[in-house]
C-alpha positions in Angstrom: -11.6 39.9 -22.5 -8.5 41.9 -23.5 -5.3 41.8 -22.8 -5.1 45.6 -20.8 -4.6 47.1 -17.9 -7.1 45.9 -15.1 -6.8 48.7 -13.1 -7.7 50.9 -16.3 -9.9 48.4 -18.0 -12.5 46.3 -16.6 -12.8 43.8 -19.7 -9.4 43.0 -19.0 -10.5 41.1 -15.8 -11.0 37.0 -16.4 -14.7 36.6 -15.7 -15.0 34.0 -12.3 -16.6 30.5 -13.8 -20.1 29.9 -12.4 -19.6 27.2 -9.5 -22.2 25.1 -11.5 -22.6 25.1 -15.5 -25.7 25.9 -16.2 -29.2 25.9 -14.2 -29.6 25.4 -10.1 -31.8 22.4 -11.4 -30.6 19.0 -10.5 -29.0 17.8 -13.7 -30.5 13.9 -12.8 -34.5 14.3 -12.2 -34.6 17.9 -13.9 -37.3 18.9 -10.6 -35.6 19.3 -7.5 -33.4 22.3 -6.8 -30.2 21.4 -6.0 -28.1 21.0 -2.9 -24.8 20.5 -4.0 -22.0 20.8 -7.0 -19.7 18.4 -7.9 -17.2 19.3 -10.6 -20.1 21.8 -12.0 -22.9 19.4 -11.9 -25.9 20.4 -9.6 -27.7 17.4 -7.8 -30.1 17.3 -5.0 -30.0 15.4 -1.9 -32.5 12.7 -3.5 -30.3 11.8 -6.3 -27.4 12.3 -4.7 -27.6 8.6 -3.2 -28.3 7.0 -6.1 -25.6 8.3 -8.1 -23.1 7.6 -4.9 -24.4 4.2 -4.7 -23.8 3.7 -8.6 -20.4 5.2 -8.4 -19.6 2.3 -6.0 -21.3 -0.8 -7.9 -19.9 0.3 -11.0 -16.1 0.4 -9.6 -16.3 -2.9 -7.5 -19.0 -5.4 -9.1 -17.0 -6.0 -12.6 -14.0 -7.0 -10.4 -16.3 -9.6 -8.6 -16.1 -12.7 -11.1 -12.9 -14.4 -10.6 -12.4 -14.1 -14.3 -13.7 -10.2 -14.9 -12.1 -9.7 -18.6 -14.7 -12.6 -19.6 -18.1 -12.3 -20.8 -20.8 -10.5 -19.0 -22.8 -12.8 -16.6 -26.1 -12.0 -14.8 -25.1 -13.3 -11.0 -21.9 -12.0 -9.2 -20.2 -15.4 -8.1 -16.4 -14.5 -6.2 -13.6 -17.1 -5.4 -13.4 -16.2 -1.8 -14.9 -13.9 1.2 -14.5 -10.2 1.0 -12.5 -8.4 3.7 -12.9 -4.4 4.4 -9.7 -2.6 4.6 -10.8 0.1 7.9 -8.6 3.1 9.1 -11.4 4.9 10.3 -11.3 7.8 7.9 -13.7 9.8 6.1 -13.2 7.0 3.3 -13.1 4.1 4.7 -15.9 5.2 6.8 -18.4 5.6 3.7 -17.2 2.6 2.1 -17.9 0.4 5.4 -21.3 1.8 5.4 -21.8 1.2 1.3 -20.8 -2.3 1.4 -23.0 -3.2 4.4 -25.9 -1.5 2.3 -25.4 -2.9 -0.4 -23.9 -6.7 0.2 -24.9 -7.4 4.2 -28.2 -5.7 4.9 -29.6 -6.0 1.1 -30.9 -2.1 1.5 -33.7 -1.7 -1.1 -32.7 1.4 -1.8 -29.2 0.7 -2.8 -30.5 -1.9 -5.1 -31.0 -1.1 -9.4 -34.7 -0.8 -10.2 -34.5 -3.1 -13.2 -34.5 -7.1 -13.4 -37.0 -6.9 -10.3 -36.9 -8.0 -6.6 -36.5 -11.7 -7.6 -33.4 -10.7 -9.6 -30.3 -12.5 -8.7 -28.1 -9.4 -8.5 -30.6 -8.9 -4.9 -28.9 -11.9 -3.6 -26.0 -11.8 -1.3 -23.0 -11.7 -3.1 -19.9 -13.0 -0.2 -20.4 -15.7 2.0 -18.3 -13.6 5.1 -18.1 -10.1 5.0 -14.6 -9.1 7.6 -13.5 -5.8 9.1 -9.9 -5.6 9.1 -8.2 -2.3 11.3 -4.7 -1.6 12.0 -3.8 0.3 14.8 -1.1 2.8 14.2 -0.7 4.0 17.7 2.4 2.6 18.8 4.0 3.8 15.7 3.7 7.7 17.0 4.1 8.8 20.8 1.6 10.4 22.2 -1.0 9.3 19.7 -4.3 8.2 21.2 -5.9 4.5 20.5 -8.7 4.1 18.6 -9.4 0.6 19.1 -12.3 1.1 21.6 -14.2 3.6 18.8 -14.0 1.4 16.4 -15.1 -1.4 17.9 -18.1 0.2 19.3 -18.5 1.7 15.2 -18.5 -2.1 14.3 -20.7 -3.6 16.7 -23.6 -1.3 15.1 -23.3 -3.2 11.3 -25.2 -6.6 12.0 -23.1 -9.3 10.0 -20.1 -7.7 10.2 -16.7 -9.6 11.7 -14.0 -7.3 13.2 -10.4 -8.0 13.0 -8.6 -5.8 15.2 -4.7 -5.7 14.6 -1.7 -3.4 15.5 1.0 -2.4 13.6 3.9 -4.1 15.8 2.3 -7.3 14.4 4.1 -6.7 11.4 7.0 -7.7 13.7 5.3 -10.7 15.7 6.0 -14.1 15.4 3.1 -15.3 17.0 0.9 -13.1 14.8 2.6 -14.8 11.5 2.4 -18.2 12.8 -1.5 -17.8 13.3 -1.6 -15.9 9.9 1.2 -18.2 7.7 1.1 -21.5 9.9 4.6 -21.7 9.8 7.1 -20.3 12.6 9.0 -16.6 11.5 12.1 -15.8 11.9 12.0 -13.7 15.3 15.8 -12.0 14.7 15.7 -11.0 11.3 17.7 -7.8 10.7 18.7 -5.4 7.9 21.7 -3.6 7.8 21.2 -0.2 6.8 24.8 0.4 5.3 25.9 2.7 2.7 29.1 1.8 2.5 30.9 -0.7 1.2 30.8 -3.6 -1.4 27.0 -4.2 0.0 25.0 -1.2 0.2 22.2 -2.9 1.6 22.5 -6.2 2.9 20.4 -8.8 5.3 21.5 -10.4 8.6 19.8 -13.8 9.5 19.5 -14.9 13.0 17.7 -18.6 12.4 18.0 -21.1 15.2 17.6 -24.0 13.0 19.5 -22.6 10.3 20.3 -26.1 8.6 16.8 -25.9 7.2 17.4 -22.9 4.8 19.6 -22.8 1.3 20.0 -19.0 2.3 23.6 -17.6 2.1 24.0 -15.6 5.1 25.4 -14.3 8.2 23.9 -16.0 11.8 23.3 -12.8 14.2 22.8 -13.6 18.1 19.1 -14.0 18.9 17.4 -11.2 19.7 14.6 -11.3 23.1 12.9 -7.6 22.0 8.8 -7.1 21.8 7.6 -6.8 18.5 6.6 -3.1 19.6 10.6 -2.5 20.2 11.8 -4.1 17.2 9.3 -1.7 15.4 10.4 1.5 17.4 13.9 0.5 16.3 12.7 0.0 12.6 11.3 3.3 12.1 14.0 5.0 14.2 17.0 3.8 11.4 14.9 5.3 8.5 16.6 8.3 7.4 13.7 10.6 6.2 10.0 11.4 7.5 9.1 10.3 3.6 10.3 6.4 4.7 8.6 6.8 7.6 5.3 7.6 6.3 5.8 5.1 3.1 7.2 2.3 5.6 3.8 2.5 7.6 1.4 2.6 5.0 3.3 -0.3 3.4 3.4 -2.4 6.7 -0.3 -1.8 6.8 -0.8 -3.2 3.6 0.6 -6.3 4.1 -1.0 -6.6 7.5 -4.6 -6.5 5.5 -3.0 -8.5 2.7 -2.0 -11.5 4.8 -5.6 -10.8 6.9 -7.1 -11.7 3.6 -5.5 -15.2 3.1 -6.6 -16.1 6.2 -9.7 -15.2 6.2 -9.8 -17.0 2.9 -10.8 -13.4 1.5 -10.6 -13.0 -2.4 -11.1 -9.5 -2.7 -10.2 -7.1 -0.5 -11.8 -2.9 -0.7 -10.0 -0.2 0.2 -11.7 3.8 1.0 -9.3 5.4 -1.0 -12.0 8.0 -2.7 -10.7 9.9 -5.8 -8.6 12.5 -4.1 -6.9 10.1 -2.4 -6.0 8.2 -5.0 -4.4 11.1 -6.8 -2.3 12.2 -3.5 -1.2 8.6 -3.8 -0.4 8.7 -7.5 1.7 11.7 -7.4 3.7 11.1 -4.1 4.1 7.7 -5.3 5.8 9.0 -8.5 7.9 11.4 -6.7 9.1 8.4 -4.3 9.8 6.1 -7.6 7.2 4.1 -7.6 6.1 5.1 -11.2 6.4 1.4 -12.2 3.7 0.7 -10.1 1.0 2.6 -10.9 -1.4 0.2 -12.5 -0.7 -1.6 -8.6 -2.1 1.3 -6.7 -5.0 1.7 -8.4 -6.0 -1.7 -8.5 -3.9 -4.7 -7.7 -4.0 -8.7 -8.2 -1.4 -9.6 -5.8 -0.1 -13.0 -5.7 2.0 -14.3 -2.4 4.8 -15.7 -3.9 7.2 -14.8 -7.4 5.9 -15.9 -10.3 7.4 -17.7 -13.1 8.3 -15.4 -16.0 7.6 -18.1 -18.5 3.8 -18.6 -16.3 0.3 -16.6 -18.1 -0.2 -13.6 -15.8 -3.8 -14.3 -17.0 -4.2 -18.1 -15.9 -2.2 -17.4 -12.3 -5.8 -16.5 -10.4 -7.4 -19.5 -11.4 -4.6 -21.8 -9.9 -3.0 -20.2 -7.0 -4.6 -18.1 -4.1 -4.6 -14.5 -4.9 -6.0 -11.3 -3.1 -7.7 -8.7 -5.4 -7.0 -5.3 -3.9 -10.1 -2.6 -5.2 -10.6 0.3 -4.3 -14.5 1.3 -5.0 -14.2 4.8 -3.9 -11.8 5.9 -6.8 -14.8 8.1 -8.9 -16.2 9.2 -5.3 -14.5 12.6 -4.4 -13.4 13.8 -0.7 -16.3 16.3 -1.1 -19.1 13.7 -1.9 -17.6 11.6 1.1 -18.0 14.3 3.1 -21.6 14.9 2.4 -22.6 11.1 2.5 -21.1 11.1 6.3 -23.0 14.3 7.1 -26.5 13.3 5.2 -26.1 9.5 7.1 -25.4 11.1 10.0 -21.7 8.5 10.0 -19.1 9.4 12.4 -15.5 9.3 11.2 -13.6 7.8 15.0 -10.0 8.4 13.3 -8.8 11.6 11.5 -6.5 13.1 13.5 -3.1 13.2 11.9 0.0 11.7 13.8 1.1 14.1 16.4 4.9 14.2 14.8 6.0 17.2 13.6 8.7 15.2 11.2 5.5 14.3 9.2 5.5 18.1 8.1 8.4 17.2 5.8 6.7 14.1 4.5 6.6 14.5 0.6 2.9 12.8 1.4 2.0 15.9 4.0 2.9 18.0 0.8 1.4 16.7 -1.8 -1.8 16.0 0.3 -1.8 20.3 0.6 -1.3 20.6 -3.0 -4.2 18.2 -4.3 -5.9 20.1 -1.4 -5.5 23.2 -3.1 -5.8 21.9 -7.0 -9.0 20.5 -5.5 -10.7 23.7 -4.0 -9.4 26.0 -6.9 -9.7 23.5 -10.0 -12.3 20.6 -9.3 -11.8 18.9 -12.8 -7.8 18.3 -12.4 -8.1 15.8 -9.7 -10.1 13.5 -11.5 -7.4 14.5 -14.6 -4.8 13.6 -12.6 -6.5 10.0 -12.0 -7.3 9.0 -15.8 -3.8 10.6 -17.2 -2.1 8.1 -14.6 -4.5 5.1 -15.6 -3.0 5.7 -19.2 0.3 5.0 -17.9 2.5 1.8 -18.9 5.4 1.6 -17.6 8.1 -0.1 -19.3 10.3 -3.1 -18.5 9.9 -6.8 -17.6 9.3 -7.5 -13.9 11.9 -9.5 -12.5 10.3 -10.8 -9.3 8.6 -9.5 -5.8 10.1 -7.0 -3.5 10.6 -8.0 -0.2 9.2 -5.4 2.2 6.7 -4.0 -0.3 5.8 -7.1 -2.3 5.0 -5.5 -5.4 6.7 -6.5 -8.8 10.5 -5.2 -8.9 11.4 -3.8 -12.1 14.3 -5.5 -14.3 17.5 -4.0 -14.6 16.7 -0.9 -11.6 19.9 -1.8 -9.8 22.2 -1.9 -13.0 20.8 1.3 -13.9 21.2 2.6 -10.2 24.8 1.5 -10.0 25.7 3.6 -13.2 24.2 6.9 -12.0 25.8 6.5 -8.0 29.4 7.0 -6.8 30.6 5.5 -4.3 33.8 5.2 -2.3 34.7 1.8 -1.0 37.9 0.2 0.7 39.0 -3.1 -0.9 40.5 -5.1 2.2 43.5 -7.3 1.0 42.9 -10.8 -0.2 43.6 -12.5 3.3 41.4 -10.3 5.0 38.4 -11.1 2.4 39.4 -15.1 2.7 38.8 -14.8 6.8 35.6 -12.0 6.7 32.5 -13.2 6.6 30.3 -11.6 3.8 26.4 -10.7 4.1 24.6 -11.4 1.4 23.3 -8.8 -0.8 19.8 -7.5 -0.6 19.5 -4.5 -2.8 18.9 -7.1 -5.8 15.5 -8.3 -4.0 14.2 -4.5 -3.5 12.7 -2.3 -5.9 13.9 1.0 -6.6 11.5 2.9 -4.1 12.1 0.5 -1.3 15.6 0.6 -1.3 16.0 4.4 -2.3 13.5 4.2 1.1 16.8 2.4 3.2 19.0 4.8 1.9 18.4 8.1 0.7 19.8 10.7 2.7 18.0 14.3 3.6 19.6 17.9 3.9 17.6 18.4 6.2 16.5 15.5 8.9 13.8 15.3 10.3 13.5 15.1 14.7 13.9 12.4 16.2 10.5 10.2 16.2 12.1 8.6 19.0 14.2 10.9 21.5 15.4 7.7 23.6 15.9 5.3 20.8 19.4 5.7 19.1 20.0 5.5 15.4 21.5 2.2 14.5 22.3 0.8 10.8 20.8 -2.4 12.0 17.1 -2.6 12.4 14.5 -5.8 12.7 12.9 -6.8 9.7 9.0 -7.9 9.2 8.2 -11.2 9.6 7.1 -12.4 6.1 10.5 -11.2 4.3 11.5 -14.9 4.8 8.4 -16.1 3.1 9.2 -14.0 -0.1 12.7 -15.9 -0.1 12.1 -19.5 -0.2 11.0 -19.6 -3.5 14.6 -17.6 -4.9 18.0 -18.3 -4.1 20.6 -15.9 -2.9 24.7 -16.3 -3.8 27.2 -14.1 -2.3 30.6 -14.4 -3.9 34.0 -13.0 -2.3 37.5 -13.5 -3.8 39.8 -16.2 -2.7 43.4 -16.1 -1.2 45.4 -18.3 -3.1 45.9 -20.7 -0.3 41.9 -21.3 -0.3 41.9 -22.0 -3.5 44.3 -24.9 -3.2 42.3 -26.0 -0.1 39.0 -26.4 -2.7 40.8 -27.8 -5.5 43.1 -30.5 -3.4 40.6 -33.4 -4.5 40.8 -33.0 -7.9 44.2 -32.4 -9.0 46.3 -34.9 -10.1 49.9 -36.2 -8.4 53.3 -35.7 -10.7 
């Protein structure tokens, strides 16, 4: 190839790459011609499961042991039950039918040749093997409920349980007092302002407030449906990217919780390869580049843990949830073909009917791996291993709140000296006599509160035409949880007459 003229020259041209490297011969059994590529690499339809089926085993079983960095044992023995994470996707569709191969109806065929049939690895591995879907519909008007579909889908995988939830649970007391067995706060509220000495700051509405060391402000009660107080959550979010990122996160924490009561130890995810990338980049374009290592796969522990406390050693003393996602070497092109060769039937793909969500930075970069994908096959999987490289720096100084991942140290010292703000200082009587929330930006990390507060050039419609934009919105029902184990100070400066008020007892007469 030269560098010429193209239209003069034909060796100037780029010769087009082969779509496989080197033969139409299935690159596994070296007999069979093949019947599809996959990054270059010819397989037929007979090896095609096998490899699949390895894929899976090879990404989930060294996470099973409840210690998996020690050494190498012969039978798979997990700490808990193992709960399914179901959206109804192309994904989560083949990983629902892989696990009940492989773990529930002990399919021969998914099983490893060597050890023979007497080997313990052919026993069953979980005790209780749950289905846990979220139902997303009341999130989007006009979307259509797929309960019914997947319940039928369910019903045909013997041994299966099905958990059926809805995303206004996220709001329900009744739902956490099931999940938690302890009573939620029903009128917990943020206040969405940018103003001010608090940029973001947390209203409490507790009817038995004596109970809690919390410093803040009491808000009348509240009577709305946890479907309302949801509506009214998404509604204040000021971009169709916190929209998207506030759902998915919500979800999350709906399976998370599911685990713990289902006394689940590991939960699996359908997140296949391509996914993952989309996640990876729009999560580094949100800031959530401190939690990479999280989105690929996650030990997540429900409450703060002590800084001075072994990471290693928290698992083998405190419940825990091991978040895995077994589809992260399977592409959206092998998916696809084990749903069509199975003959599986994916009940939920339809994308919200919202046409915010076009200006979602997740709608975007799900185009562009779209497109990297089709044109570059290699890069996706790239993409994947370059971000498992990744360690990002910085101690972690606690939980977030709504997404309760680790919060990195320092974020909001290092936020408050790249912002400016404008703020009013009332006078020192008005400060003495004004009650003062206490601040919550300190509890967020830096892509949940950027989430509360960033602003867009260009807003997206209304999701809610008859729901009016307020900077107070209802909070989930586990924010409390993530409280009781840290303490919250709000300080305000004192008139001088206060101070003499607090000091009275303790000086000394002439």
């Amino acid at each position: 190839m030269s560098c010429g003229n193209p239209t003069v020259e034909s060796d100037a041209l780029m010769p087009r790459r082969k779509k496989y490297d080197k033969t139409r011969q299935c690159v596994r059994c070296k007999l069979s011609t093949g019947n599809v590529v996959i990054r270059y690499a010819v397989y037929c339809k007979e090896c095609f499961f096998p490899l699949i089926t390895h894929k899976f085993r090879r990404s989930l079983e060294p996470s099973v042991n409840e210690r998996p960095q020690g050494p190498r044992r012969t039978a798979l023995k997990p700490a808990g039950n193992l709960l399914v994470g179901f959206s109804g996707g192309l994904g989560s569709t083949v990983l629902l039918d892989l696990v009940h191969r492989c773990y529930v109806s002990m399919d021969q065929s998914t099983m490893p040749s060597d050890g023979g049939k007497q080997h313990p690895r052919h026993e069953k591995i979980w005790k209780r093997v749950s289905v846990c879907y979220v139902e997303i519909a009341g999130a989007f008007p006009g979307m259509q409920d797929s309960s019914p579909d997947v319940e039928t889908l369910i019903a045909q995988h013997d041994g299966v349980d099905l958990i059926s939830l809805r995303i206004q649970d996220a709001f329900d007391p009744a739902w956490w007092q099931r999940v938690a067995g302890r009573p939620a706060l029903s009128d917990l509220d943020f206040d969405l302002t940018t103003e001010g000495t608090s940029p973001l700051t947390l209203l409490l509405s507790y009817p038995y407030g004596r109970h809690t060391e919390l410093h803040l402000i009491f808000n009348p009660s509240s009577s709305s449906t946890p479907l309302e107080k949801l509506q009214a959550y998404l509604a204040s979010l000021p971009t169709a990217t916190a929209v998207h990122s506030t759902i998915q996160n919500l979800i999350r924490l709906l399976l998370l919780h599911t685990a713990l009561q289902t006394q689940s130890s590991h939960l699996v995810l359908g997140t296949s390869l391509t996914s993952l990338a989309m996640s990876l980049i729009s999560g580094v374009s949100q800031g959530r580049g401190f939690n990479l290592k999280e989105e690929m796969q996650e030990e997540w522990v429900p409450s703060v843990p002590d800084p001075a406390e072994d990471v290693s050693s928290i698992t083998t003393r405190r419940r825990y949830v091991r978040v895995i996602r077994p589809l992260r070497d399977v592409g959206r092109k092998e998916c696809t073909l084990w749903t069509w060769w199975t003959g599986l039937r994916v009940v939920a793909a339809v994308r919200p009917p919202w046409v915010g969500a076009r200006q979602d930075i997740g709608t975007l970069t799900h185009d562009f791996i779209t497109g990297l994908e089709r044109d570059y096959p290699s890069t996706v999987s790239t993409i994947v291993r370059t971000c498992a490289k990744v360690a990002p720096k910085g101690e972690v100084s606690g939980l977030c709140l709504l997404c309760a991942r680790p919060v990195q140290h320092g974020i909001q010292e290092w936020k408050s000296r790249i912002s400016i703000r404008t703020r009013d200082v009332p006078d020192a009587g008005e400060q003495s006599s004004a009650q003062v929330p206490a601040p919550l930006a300190p509890h967020l990390c830096y892509a949940c509160h950027t989430t509360l507060t960033s602003k867009s050039s260009r807003p997206p419609p209304a999701l809610y035409p008859e729901i009016s934009r307020s900077s107070v919105a209802p909070a989930p029902v586990w924010v409390l949880s993530f409280m009781t184990d840290r303490e919250m100070f709000q300080t305000s400066r004192m008139n001088e007459q206060d101070q003499r008020n607090t000091l009275k007892d303790f000086l000394l007469e002439d």
